[in-house]
Structures are given as structure tokens and as C-alpha cells.
C-alpha positions as CSV (number, residue, x, y, z in Angstrom):
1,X,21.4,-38.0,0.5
2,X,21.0,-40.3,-2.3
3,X,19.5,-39.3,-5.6
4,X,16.2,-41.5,-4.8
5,X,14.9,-39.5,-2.1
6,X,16.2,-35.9,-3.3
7,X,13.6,-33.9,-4.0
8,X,12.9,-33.0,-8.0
9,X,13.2,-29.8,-9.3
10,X,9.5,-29.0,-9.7
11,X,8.7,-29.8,-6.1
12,X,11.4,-27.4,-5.5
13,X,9.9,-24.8,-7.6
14,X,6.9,-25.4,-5.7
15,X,8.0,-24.7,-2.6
16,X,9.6,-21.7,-4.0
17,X,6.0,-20.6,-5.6
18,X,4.4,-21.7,-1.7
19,X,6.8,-19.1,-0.5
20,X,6.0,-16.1,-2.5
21,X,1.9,-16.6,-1.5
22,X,3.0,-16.7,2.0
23,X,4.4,-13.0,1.6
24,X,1.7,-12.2,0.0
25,X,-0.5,-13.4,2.7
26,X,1.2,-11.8,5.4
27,X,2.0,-8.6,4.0
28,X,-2.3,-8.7,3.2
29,X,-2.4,-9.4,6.8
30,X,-0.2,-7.0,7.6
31,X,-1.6,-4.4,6.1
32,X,-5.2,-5.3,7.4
33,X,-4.0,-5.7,11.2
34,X,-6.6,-4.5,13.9
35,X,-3.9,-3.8,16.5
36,X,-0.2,-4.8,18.0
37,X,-1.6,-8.3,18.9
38,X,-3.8,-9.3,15.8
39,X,-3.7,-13.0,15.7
40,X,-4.4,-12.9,11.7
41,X,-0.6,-11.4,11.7
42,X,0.9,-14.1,14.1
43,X,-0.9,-16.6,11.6
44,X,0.1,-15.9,8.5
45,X,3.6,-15.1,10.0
46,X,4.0,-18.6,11.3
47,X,2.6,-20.1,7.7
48,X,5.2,-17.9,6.2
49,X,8.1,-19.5,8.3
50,X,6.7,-22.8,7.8
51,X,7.0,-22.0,3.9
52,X,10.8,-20.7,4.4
53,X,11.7,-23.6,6.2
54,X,10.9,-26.4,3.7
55,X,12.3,-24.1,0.3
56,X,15.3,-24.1,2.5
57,X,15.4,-27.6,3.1
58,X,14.1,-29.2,-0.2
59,X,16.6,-26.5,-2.4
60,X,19.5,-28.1,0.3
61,X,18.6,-31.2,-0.6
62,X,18.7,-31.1,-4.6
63,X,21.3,-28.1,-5.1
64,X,23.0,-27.8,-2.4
65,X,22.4,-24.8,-2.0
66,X,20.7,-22.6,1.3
67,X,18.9,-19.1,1.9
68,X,19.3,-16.4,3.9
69,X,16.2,-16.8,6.0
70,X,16.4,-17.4,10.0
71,X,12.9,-17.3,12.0
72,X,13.5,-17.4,15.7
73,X,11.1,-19.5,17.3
74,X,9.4,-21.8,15.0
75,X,12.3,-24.9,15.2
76,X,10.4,-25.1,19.5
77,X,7.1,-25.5,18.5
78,X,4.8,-28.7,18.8
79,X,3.2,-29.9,15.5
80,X,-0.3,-28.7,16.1
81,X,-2.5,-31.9,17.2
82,X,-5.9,-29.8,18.2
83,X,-9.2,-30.0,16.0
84,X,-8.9,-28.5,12.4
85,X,-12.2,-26.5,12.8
86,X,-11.6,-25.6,16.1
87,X,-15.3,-24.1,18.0
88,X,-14.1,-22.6,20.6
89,X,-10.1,-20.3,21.4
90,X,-7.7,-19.1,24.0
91,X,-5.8,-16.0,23.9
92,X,-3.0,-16.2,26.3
93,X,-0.7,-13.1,26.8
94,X,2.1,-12.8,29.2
95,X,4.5,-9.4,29.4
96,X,7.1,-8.9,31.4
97,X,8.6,-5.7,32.5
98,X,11.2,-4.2,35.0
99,X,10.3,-1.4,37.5
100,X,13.0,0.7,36.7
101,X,11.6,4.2,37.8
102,X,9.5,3.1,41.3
103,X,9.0,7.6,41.7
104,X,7.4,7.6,38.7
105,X,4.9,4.7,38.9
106,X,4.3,5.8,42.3
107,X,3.6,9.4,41.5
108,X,1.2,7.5,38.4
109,X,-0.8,5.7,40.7
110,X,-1.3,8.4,43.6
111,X,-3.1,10.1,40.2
112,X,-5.4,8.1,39.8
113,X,-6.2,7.6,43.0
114,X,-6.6,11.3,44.0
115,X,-9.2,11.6,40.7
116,X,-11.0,8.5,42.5
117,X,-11.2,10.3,45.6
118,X,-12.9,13.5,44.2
119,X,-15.3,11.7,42.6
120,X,-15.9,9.5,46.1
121,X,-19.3,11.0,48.1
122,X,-17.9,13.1,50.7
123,X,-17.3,12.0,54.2
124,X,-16.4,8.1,52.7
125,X,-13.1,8.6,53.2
126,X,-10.5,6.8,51.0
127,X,-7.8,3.9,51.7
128,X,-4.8,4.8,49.6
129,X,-3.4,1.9,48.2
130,X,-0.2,4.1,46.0
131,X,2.3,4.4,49.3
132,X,3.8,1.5,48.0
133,X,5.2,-0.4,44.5
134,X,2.6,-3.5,44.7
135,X,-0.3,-1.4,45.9
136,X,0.8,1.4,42.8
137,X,0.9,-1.7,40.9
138,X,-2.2,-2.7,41.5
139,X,-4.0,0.3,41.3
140,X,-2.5,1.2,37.7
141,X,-3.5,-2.4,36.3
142,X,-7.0,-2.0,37.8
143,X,-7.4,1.6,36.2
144,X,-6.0,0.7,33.1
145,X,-6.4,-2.2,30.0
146,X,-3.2,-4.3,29.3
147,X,-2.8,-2.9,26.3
148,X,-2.9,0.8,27.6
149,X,-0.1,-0.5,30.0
150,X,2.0,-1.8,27.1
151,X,1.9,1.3,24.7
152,X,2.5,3.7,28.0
153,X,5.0,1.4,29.9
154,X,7.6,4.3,30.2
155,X,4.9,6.6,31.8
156,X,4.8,4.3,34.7
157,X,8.5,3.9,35.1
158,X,8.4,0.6,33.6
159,X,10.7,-1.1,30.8
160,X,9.5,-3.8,28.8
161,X,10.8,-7.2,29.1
162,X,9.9,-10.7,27.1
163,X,6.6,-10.7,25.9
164,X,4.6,-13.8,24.3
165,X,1.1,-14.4,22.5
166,X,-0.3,-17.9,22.1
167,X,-4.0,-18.4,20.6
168,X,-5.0,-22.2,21.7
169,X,-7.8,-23.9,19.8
170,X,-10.2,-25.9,22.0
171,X,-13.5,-28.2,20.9
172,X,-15.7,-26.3,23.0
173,X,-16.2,-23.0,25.2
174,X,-15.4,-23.8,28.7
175,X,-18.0,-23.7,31.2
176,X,-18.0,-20.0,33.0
177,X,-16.2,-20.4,36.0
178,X,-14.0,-23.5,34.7
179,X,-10.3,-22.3,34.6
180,X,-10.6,-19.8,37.0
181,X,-9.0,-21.0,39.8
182,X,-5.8,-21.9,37.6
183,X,-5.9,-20.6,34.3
184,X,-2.8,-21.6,33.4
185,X,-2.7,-24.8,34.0
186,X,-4.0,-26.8,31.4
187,X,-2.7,-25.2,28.7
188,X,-2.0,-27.6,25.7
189,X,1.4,-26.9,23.5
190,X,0.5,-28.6,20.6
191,X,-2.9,-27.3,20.7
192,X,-1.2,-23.9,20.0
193,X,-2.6,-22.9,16.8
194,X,-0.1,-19.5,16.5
195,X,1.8,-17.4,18.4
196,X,4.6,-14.3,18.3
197,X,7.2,-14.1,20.5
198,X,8.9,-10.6,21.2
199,X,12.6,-10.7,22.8
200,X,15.7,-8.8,23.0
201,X,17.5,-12.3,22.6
202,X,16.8,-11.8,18.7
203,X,18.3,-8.6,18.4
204,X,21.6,-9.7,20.2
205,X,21.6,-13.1,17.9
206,X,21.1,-10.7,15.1
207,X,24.3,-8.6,16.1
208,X,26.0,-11.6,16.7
209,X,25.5,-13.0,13.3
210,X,26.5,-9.5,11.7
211,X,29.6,-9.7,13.8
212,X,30.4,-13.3,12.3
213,X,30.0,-11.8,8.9
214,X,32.5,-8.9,9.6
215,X,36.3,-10.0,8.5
216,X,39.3,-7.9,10.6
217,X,38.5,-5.3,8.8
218,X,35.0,-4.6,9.1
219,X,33.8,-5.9,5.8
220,X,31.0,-8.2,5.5
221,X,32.1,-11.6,4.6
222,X,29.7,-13.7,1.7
223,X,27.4,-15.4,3.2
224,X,26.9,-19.4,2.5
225,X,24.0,-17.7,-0.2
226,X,26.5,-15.5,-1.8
227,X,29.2,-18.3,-2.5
């Protein structure tokens, strides 16, 4: 890079100075979070990688130099291209889990429905619906809230797999009624004003960066930050 377009040395310290509000804005957020999901957190997380991504860049450019940050996930997403005051918002939420104990979630299911059944008038009869894995799945996800499901995923014999939050901005409230019949479908990328990705693809990357540190003998090598 030539020395016309290298960043100066204040816009440096800038970005240094944008970074150290950033922390203080998620850790604020953090600290105020009304659950696992809070889109305040996912936020100020995303405005915190933004901030580590341009020090990173701008201190590269005029020293030379680079950090030890690495966010996964924010190098994929669209620049945001929705309405600045946005009126109306989508929460979209996809888990995905394994059904590595089908006894237990079974067992979990014929539960529930045996409570149903003595609280049913007598003489109604009762259609199980727990004999097998999709009917047991169906019961537990019709008795329970997501959310339940996610914090008590072992009790049903499930393991948790990749799991995603996106919170889209939209002009206006859709019509009730309007997406129902495919609610996935229209779903806008760079209308996607935060989200928080959960994978154990980050973990591994993460061991596989420690293990490209470690020299023959087990010692951490200095990183490009440290030279």
C-alpha cells in the first residue's frame, strides 16, 4: 500500500478508542441479558466484531502490524441494506439436534401423555401418539416451549446440533396470515439486522489453531502479535 492511502495514526487510534466502547457495550449488554437468545447481546456482539475488524485492518495498513482477534461468522454476512428505523422485525430461530437416546424421548413423551389422559373426561378414550419417534416428537414440542426443549435437550434423549438466530428488520408488520404458508421463504439476507451463530465447527477451528501454535515439543509458538 502506498503511503497516500495508509491510514494516519489518529484514525488508527480511533479505531482503537471505537473498540474499547464496543466492550464496553457488550459487556453492558451482557450483563443486562433477558435470556440465552437476547437479541441486545447478538447486537452489540456483531458491532463489537465490526469494531475488531477495521483496528485490525487500519493498524495492518500503517504498522504493519495485526491482533489476535478471530470472530467466526461476520466475514459471510451481507452489508445490511433494510430501513435504518426499521417498524416492524423477524426473529428467526433454527436448532438442530440428534436423537441419540430414542428410549428416553419415548419414555418422555408417553409422560406426558399419560398426565393428558387423567386429566381427559372419562369414557373419551385417548389416541396415543408416543409409540413412535415422530409421534414422541411431536407430542414433546406440542407440550413444551422451544426454549424449554433447548435447556432440557438431554432429558429427551436429544443432543444438540448447529443452532442459529437471525432478527430481520422489515418496514411494516405483515398481514396476519401472510407468511404462513411458507415462512421461510422470503427471508432477506441483507435485511438481517444481527444474528449469533452456535457451532461445534468453532471449537474444532479453535483446537486447530492451538495445534498450529504448538512447536514438536508442545510449546506455544509467538503468534504473528507477539513478534
Amino acid at each position: 500500500m502506498s503511503d497516500a492511502v495508509q491510514p494516519t495514526a489518529a484514525e488508527v487510534r480511533a479505531a482503537a478508542e471505537a473498540i474499547k466502547t464496543a466492550l464496553d457495550r457488550h459487556l453492558a449488554a451482557v450483563e443486562r441479558r433477558s435470556g440465552e437468545d437476547d437479541p441486545a447481546v447478538y447486537e452489540a456482539f456483531n458491532e463489537l466484531a465490526a469494531a475488531a475488524e477495521e483496528y485490525d485492518e487500519l493498524l495492518f495498513d500503517r504498522y504493519d502490524e495485526v491482533t489476535p482477534f478471530d470472530i467466526p461468522g461476520t466475514e459471510d454476512m451481507l452489508p445490511y441494506t433494510g430501513p435504518e428505523e426499521p417498524h416492524a422485525l423477524s426473529v428467526l430461530i433454527r436448532r438442530d439436534y440428534a436423537v441419540v437416546e430414542p428410549q428416553r424421548l419415548l419414555a418422555q413423551a408417553q409422560r406426558v401423555e399419560a398426565v393428558e389422559e387423567d386429566g381427559a373426561t372419562a369414557g373419551a378414550g385417548f389416541d396415543a401418539a408416543s409409540g413412535t419417534v415422530h409421534g414422541a416428537l411431536g407430542v414433546l414440542f406440542g407440550e413444551f416451549e422451544p426454549d424449554e426443549i433447548a435447556s432440557r435437550h438431554k432429558e429427551f434423549g436429544l443432543e444438540e446440533g448447529d443452532s442459529t438466530l437471525w432478527v430481520t428488520a422489515a418496514d411494516e408488520p405483515a398481514e396476519p396470515g401472510e407468511w404462513l404458508e411458507a415462512p421461510f421463504d422470503s427471508i432477506d439476507p441483507q435485511r438481517v439486522v444481527c444474528r449469533f451463530d452456535v457451532s461445534a465447527v468453532f471449537d474444532e477451528e479453535s483446537d486447530d489453531d492451538l495445534e498450529d501454535d504448538l512447536d514438536p515439543d508442545g510449546d506455544l509458538e509467538p503468534s504473528d502479535a507477539d513478534r
